[in-house]
C-alpha positions as CSV (number, residue, x, y, z in Angstrom):
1,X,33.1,12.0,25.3
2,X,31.5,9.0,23.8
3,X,27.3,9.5,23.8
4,X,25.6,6.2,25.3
5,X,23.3,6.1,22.2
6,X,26.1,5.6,20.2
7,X,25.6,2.0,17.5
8,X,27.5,0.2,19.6
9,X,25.6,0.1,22.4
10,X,22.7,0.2,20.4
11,X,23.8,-3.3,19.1
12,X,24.6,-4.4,22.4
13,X,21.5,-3.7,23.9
14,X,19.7,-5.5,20.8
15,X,18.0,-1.7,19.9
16,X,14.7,-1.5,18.4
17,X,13.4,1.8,17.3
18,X,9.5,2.6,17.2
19,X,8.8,4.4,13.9
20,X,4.9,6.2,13.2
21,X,4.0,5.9,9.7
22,X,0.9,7.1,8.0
23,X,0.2,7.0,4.2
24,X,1.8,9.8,2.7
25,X,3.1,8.7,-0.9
26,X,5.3,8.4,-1.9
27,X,7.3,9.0,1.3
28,X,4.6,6.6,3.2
29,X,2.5,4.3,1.7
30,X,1.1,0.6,1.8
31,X,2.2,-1.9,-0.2
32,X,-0.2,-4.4,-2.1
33,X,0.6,-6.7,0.8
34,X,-0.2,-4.1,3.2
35,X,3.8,-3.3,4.1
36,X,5.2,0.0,4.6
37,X,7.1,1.2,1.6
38,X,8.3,4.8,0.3
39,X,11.2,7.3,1.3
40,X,11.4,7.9,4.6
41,X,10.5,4.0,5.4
42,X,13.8,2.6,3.3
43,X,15.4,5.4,5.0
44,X,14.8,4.6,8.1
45,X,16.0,0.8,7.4
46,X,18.8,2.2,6.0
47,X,19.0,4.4,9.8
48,X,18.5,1.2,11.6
49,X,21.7,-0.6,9.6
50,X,23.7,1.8,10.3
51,X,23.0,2.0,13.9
52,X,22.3,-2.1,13.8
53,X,18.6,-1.3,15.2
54,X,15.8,-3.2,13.9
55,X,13.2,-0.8,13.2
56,X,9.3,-1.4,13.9
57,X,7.2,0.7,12.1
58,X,3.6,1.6,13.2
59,X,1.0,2.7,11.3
60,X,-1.8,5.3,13.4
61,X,-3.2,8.5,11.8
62,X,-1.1,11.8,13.0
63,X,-2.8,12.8,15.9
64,X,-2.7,9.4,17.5
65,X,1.5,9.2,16.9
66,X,2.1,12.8,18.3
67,X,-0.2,11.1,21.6
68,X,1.9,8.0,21.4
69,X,5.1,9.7,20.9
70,X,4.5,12.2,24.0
71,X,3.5,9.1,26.2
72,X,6.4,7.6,25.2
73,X,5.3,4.5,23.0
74,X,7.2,5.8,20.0
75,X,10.7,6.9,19.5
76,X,10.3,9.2,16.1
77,X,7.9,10.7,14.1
78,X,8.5,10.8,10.4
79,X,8.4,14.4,7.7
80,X,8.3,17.3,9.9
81,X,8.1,20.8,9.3
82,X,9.7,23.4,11.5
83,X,6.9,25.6,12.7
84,X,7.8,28.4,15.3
85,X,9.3,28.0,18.3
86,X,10.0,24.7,20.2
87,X,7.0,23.6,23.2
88,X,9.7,22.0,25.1
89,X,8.3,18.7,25.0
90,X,9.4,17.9,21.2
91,X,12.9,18.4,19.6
92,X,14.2,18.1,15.7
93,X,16.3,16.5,14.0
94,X,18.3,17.7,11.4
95,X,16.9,17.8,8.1
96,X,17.0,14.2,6.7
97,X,15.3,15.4,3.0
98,X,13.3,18.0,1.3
99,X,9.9,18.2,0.8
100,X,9.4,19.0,-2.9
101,X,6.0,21.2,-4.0
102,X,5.6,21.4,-7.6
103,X,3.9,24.2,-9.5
104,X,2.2,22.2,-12.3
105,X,0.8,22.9,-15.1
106,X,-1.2,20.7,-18.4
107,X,1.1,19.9,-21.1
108,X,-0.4,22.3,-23.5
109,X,-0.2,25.3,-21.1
110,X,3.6,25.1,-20.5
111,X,4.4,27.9,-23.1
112,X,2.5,30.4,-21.7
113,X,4.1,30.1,-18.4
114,X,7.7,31.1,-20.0
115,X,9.6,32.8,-17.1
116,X,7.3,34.3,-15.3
117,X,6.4,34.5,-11.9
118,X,3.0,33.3,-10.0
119,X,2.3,37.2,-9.6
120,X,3.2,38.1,-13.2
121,X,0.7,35.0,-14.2
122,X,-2.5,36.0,-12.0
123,X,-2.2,39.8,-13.3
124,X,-4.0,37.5,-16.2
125,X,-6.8,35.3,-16.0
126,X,-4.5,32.4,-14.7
127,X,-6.8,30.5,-12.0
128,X,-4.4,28.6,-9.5
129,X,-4.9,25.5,-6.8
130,X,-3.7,24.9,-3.8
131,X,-3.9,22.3,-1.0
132,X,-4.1,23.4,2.3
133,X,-1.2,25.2,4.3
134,X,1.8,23.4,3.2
135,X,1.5,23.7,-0.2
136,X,1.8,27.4,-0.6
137,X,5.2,29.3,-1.6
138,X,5.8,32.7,0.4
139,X,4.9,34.5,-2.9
140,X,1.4,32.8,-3.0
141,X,0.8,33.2,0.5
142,X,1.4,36.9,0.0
143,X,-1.1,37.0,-2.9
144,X,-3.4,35.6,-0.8
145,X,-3.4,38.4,1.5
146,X,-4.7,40.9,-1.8
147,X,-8.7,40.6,-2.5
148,X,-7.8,40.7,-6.1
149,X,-5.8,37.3,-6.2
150,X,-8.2,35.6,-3.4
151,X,-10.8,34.8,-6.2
152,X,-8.0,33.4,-8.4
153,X,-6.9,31.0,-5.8
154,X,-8.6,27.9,-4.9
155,X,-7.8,25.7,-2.0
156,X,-8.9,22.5,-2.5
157,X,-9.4,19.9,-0.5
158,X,-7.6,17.2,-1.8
159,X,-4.9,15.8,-4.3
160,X,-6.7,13.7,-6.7
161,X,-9.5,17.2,-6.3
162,X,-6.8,19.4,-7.9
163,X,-5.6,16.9,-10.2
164,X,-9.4,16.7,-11.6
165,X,-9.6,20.2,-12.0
166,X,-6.2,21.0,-13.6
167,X,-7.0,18.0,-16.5
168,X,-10.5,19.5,-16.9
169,X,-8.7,23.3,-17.3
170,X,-11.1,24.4,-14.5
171,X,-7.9,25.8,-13.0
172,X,-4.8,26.8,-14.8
173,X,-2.3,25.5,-12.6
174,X,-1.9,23.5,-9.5
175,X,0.4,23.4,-6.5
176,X,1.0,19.8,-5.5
177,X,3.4,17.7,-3.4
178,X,5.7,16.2,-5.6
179,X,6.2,13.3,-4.1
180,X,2.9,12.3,-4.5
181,X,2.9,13.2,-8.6
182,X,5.9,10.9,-8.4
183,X,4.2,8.3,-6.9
184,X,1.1,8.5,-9.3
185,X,3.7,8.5,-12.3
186,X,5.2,5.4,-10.9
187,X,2.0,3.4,-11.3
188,X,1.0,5.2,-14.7
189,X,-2.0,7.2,-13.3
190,X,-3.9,8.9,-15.9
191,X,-4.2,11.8,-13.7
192,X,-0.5,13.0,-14.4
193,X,0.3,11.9,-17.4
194,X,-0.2,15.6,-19.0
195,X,1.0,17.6,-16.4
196,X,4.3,19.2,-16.5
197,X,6.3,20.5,-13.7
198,X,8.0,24.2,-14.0
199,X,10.5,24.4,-11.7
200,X,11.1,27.9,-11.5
201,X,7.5,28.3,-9.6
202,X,8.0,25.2,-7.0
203,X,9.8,25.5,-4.2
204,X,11.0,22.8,-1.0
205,X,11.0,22.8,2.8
206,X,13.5,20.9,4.7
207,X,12.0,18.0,6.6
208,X,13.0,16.3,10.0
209,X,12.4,13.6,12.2
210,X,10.6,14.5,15.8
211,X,11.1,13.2,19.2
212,X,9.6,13.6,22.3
213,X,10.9,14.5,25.8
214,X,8.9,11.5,27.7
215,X,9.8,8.7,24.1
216,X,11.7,6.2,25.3
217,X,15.2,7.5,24.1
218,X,14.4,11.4,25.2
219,X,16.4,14.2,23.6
220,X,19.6,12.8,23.7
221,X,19.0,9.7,21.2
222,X,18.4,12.9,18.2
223,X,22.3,13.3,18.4
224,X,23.1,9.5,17.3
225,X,20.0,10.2,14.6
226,X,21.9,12.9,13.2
227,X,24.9,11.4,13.2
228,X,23.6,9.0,10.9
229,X,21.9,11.1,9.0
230,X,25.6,12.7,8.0
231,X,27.0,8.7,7.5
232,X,23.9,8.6,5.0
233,X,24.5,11.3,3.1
234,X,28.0,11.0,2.7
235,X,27.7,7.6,1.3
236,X,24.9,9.0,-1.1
237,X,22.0,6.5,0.4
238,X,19.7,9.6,0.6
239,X,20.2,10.2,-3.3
240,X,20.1,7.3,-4.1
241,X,16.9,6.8,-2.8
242,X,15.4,10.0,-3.8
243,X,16.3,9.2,-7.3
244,X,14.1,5.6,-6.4
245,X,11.4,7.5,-4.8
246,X,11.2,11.5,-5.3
247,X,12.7,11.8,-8.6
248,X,11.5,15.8,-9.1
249,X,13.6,16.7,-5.8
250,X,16.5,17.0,-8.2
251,X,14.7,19.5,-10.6
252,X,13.5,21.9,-7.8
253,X,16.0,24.2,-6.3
254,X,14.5,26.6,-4.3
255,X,14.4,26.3,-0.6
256,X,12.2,27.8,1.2
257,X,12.2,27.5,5.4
């Protein structure tokens, strides 16, 4: 049985699909002429040719798209996580990327990180940052748990924080969406130009798109997203733009869910 989202009658119907953007770099970001640029917006282009959509992208801070989504004003949300169970009122997609988190380090610390694991490093004096929730392994999030580690681990408030105190060796080491250290590479910040990555202490999450039960499509449009998802990654678009975009996904191989 042939689903009625399929690209044909997408086409037919001259399909447009409401996208909510925020900056995120370098998945999401402004351009110098204020357009949406980054991962998952060539991605979604590259969703709307295959399903011969045009694509309009809106730009609202999280909270307002997940209102907007639920009242049925957008279609998809972009660079989910999969927390817990389901509400009933939002569904997945299948993963479309990774989310890469790097475990960085100054250039001139990178030999005393060797092989060893976060643990194995904070039995030391190693002093470790961390942003927020989402940028925590399971092994740091355990650590976090021990009063003896809690000291050694900072959460800070932001990225360019972190950055400020890993290049002024206030911290040892820094967890950090890679992406985002990508991004800052790709315009030749100063702030990463001596960090290293180690690969072996970063880890990624799969990422999805979200709908919502009352967005205009409902559940049903997530099975002509996937499928295009598949027709993407079997033509290698996704790697091909994660090598434009996200070049340390390649270098970080363990998944974490």
């Amino acid at each position: 049985m042939v689903s009625i989202y399929s690209s044909v009658s997408f086409a037919a119907q001259g399909c447009v699909i409401k996208v909510g953007w925020m900056e995120r770099p370098s998945y999401q970001y402004a351009d110098k002429r204020k357009r949406p640029q980054g991962f998952d917006i060539d991605y979604m282009r590259a969703v709307g040719k295959d399903l011969s959509c045009d694509i309009e992208f809106r730009r609202l801070p999280w909270i307002r798209q997940t209102k907007e989504m639920k009242a049925g004003s957008i279609d998809l949300l972009l660079g989910v996580f999969k927390t817990g169970k389901s509400s009933g009122t939002m569904a997945l997609s299948d993963s479309y990327r990774n989310d890469p988190v790097g475990f960085y380090v100054h250039k001139s610390d990178v030999k005393l990180i060797g092989r060893k694991s976060i643990s194995q490093l904070m039995e030391g004096n190693f002093r470790l940052g961390i942003i927020g929730h989402d940028t925590k392994s399971i092994e740091v999030a355990r650590l976090l748990k021990k009063p003896r580690y809690q000291r050694k681990i900072s959460k800070i408030k932001s990225a360019q924080a972190l950055l400020r105190n890993l290049n002024r060796k206030l911290i040892n080491g820094g967890m950090l969406h890679s992406a985002e250290v990508d991004y800052l590479h790709s315009i030749n910040d100063p702030m990463v130009r001596d960090l290293k990555l180690i690969p072996h202490l970063s880890f990624t999450k799969p990422v999805h798109f979200i709908t919502g039960r009352d967005a205009p499509r409902g559940f049903d449009f997530l099975k002509t997203i996937n499928g295009s998802i598949k027709r993407l990654e079997s033509k290698g678009i996704t790697n091909q733009l994660l090598r434009k975009h996200v070049p340390s996904d390649f270098e970080i191989l363990i998944q974490e869910k």
